[in-house]
Structure formats: structure tokens, C-alpha cells
C-alpha positions in Angstrom: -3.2 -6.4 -17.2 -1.3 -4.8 -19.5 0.3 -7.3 -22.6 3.6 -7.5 -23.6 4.8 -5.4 -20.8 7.0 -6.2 -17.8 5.9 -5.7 -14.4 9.3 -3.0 -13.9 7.5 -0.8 -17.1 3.9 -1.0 -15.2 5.4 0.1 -12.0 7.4 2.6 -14.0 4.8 4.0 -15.3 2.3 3.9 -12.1 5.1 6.2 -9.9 5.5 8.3 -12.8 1.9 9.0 -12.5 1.8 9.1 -9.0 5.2 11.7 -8.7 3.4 14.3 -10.8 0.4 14.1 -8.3 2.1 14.6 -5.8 4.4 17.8 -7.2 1.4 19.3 -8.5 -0.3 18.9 -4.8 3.2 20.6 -3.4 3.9 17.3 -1.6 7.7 16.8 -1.5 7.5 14.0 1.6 6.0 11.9 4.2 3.2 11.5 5.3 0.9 11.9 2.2 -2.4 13.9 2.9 -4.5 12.3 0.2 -7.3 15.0 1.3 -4.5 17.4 0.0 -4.2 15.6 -3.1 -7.8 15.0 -4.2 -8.5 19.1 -3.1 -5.6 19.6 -5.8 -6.8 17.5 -8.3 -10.2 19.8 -7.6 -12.1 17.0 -6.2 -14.8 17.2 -3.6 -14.8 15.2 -0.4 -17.6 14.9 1.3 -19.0 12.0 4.4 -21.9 9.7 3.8 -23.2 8.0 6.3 -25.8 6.2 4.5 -23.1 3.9 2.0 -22.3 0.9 2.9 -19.0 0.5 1.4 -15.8 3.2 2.7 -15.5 5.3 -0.4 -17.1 5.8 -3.7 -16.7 7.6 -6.4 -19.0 9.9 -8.5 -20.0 13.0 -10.7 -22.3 15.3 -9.4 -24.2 17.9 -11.7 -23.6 21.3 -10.8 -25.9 24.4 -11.8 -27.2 24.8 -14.9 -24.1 25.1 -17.6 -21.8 23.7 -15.4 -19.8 20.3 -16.0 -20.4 17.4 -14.0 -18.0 17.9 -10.4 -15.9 14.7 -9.7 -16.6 13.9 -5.7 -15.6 11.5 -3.8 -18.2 10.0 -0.7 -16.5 8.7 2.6 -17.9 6.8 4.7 -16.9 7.7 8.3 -14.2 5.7 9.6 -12.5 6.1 13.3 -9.2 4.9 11.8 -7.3 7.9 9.6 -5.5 5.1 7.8 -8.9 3.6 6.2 -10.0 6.9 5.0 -7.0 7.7 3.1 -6.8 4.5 1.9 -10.3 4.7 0.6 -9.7 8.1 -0.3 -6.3 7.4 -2.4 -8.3 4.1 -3.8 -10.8 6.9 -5.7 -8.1 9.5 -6.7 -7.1 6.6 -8.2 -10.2 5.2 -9.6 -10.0 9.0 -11.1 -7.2 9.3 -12.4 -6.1 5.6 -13.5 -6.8 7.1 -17.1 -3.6 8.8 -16.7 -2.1 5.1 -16.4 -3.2 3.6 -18.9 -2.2 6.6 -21.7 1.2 6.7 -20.3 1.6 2.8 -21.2 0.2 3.1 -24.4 -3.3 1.5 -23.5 -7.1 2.8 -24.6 -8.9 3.2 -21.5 -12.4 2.5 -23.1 -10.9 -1.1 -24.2 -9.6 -2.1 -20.5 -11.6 -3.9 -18.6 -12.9 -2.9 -14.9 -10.9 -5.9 -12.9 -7.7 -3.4 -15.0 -9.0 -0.2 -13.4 -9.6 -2.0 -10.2 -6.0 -3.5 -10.0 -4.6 0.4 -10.8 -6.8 1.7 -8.5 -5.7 0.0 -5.8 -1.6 0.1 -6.5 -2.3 3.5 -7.2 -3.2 4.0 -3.6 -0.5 2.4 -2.2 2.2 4.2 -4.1 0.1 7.2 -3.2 0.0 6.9 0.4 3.6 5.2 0.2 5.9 6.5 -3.0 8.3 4.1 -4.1 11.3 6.9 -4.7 10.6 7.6 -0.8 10.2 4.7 0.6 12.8 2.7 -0.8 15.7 5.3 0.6 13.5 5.7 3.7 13.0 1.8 4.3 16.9 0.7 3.9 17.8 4.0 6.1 15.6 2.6 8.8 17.0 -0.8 8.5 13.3 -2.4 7.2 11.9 -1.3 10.8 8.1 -1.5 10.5 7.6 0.8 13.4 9.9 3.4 12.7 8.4 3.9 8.9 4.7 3.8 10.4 5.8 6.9 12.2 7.2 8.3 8.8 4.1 7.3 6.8 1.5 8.0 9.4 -1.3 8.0 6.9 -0.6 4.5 5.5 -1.3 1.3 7.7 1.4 -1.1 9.5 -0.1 -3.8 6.3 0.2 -1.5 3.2 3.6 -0.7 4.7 4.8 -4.4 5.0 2.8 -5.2 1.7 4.8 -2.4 0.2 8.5 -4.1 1.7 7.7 -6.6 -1.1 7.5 -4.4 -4.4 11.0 -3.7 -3.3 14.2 -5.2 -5.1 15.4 -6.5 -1.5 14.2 -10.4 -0.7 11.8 -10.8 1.6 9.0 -12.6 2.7 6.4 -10.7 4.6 4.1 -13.1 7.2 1.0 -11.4 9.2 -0.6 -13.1 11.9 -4.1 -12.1 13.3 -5.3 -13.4 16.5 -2.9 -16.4 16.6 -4.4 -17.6 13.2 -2.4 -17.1 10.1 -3.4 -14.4 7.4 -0.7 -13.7 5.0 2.1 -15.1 3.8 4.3 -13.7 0.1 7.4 -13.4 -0.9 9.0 -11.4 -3.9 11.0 -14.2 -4.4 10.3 -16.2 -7.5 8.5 -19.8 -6.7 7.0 -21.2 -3.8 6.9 -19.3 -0.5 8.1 -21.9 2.1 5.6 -22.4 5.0 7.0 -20.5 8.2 10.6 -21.7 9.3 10.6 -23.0 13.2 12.3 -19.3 14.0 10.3 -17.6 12.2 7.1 -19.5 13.8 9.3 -18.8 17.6 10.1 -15.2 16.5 6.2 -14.4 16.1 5.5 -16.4 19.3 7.6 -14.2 21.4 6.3 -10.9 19.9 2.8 -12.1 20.5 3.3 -13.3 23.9 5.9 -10.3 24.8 4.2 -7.5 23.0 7.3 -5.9 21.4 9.3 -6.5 18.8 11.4 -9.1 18.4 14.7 -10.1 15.9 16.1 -13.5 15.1 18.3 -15.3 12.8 18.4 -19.1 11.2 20.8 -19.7 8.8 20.1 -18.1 5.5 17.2 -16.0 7.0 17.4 -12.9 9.8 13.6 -12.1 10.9 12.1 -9.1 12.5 8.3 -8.8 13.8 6.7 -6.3 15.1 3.4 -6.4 17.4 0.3 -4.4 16.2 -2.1 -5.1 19.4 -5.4 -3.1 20.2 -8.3 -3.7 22.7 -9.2 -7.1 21.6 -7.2 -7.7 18.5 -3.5 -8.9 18.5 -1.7 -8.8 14.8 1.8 -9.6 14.3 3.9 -8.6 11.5 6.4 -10.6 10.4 9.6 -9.5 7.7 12.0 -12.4 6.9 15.0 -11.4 4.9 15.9 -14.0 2.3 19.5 -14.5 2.1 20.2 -16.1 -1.7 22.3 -18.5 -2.3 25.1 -18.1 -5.1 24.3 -20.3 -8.2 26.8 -22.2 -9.5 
């Protein structure tokens, strides 16, 4: 995405962006109203019923003499976390501009699967800062429940997803409906398919309905149920123990 950097400068340079969105909005910690931010960043927010995707982002002409209004259009959603995810996804989308300057990069010579991929990690550092979260996430011992109630407007996945742009090594497993869905580490090389505790760990929070803690040699694993009318998801955070080389 962007050559000759490493993926430290990029993220460097994303929550740089993202910390002077937030002080300008008077944000100063969890959880992040992203309807605060886009109001301070003077954008409208309005619902569309009619769109078929969750969000999307235009310029509206105002009265005569007047420059083009950014706006965002939401889609109604009965979950808060999907609209401001889609919401953060635009801001975003708007401001991803601000990226690419502060690394050095022309905006007009990027191409849209680049302002896509800032886009989206935009929104998740949004809705989840990385100077926060990382304080927050050790202080809470990794505890997927206990940050959800911290960063109430980000979901249980863009939490866990976010456990693994963390130093700390992990591997982050999510089951839905007994079938699984995800499986990454931020360990270098091959993720290992799920250890016989980890597979028993998930088994027990999907059965039990709470969350559950084990340990197998070089790994200690915590999961944590996310189950609705007619959906069971289980989230799964493996703590990698490394081994010394040499």
C-alpha cells in the first residue's frame, strides 16, 4: 500500500491521524461517538432507507454559491455497533487524504483498493485508538468482555481483531454457529490449526455459555461467548508463549 515503508510507520502515521480527530472532536476516551466526530469534522449524517449497502459517502450541492456539503447516508441498522462502524468506515473514506500526506504519498496517484484498506483501519483505530486500548487491554488482563463494556461502540470482532495489531502474541480464533470463521495470529508464519485445548476451551464456552480459561503448555486461552436469539459465536484469544532461540 504504501512502498518502502514498514507496517510500524503506516500505523504510526494512521493513529497520528486518528488522535488529532479525536482532540479536535473533544474526545479524550472510551467509548468513541463517531456521530460526534463526523458532526466535528462538519459532516452531515443523515438515514436512507432506500441504499442497499450500510453507509455511503457523498457531496451534496448546497444553495446557490455554496460549496459542495460532505454527508454521509446510513442505512438503518438495529445494532449501534454497525452504524458506527459504517459511519467511522466514511469519516474515513473522508478523511484518508490526511493519510496519505502525512506518509508522503499523492492521493490522486493511489489507487481505490489504498483508500479502501485506510478506510477501513481508519475505522477501527477510530472506534478503538491504539494509545487507549493498548493500556486499557493489558489493564484488563486481554478480557474481551470487560473492554466491550469500555468500547461500547465497537463490536466484540473489531475488539478481538484489534488484540492482534498489538505487540503482545496472540492468535485470535472465532467460531460461528459451531462452524469455524476466523483464525490469525500476529505471529510471523503459519497459524497452527486449533490446539486440542483450544478446540475443548471453545467447546465448553459454547456448550456452557460463559467464559471459559485454559492452559496447554506454551499457550493459556480465554474465550468468551457472544450468543443471541438464534446465533451462537465464540471468541477465542490464545496467548502465544515464544520460545527462546538459541
Amino acid at each position: 500500500m504504501f512502498p518502502g515503508m514498514t507496517c510500524e510507520e503506516i500505523s504510526a502515521g494512521l493513529d497520528a491521524v486518528v488522535m488529532q480527530i479525536l482532540d479536535d472532536a473533544g474526545i479524550d476516551g472510551p467509548p468513541v461517538d463517531a456521530l460526534c466526530v463526523a458532526r466535528s469534522l462538519g459532516i452531515t449524517v443523515a438515514e436512507d432507507e432506500r441504499q442497499q449497502g450500510r453507509a455511503r459517502y457523498v457531496r451534496l450541492g448546497g444553495r446557490r454559491g455554496r460549496s459542495m456539503r460532505a454527508t454521509v447516508l446510513l442505512r438503518p441498522e438495529p445494532r449501534i455497533e454497525r452504524r458506527h462502524w459504517a459511519l467511522a468506515h466514511e469519516i474515513g473514506e473522508h478523511l484518508a487524504h490526511r493519510v496519505f500526506a502525512g506518509l508522503g504519498t499523492d492521493p490522486r496517484e493511489t489507487s481505490p483498493m489504498a483508500r479502501e484498506a485506510v478506510a477501513s483501519q481508519m475505522a477501527g483505530r477510530l472506534l478503538v485508538p491504539t494509545s487507549w486500548f493498548g493500556p486499557d487491554a493489558r489493564l484488563l488482563g486481554w478480557d474481551l468482555l470487560a473492554l466491550k463494556s469500555r468500547y461500547q461502540t465497537a463490536s466484540h470482532e473489531l475488539i478481538a481483531r484489534r488484540m492482534l495489531e498489538m505487540p503482545v502474541p496472540a492468535i485470535i480464533t472465532i467460531f460461528d454457529q459451531g462452524q469455524l470463521y476466523f483464525r490469525r495470529s500476529n505471529v510471523p508464519g503459519r497459524v497452527p490449526a486449533p490446539s486440542s485445548a483450544e478446540v475443548h476451551c471453545w467447546q465448553r464456552v459454547h456448550d456452557r455459555g460463559r467464559p471459559e480459561r485454559a492452559t496447554d503448555a506454551l499457550l493459556t486461552i480465554q474465550g468468551w461467548p457472544v450468543h443471541e436469539e438464534g446465533w451462537k459465536r465464540e471468541i477465542l484469544r490464545t496467548d502465544v508463549e515464544l520460545e527462546p532461540v538459541g
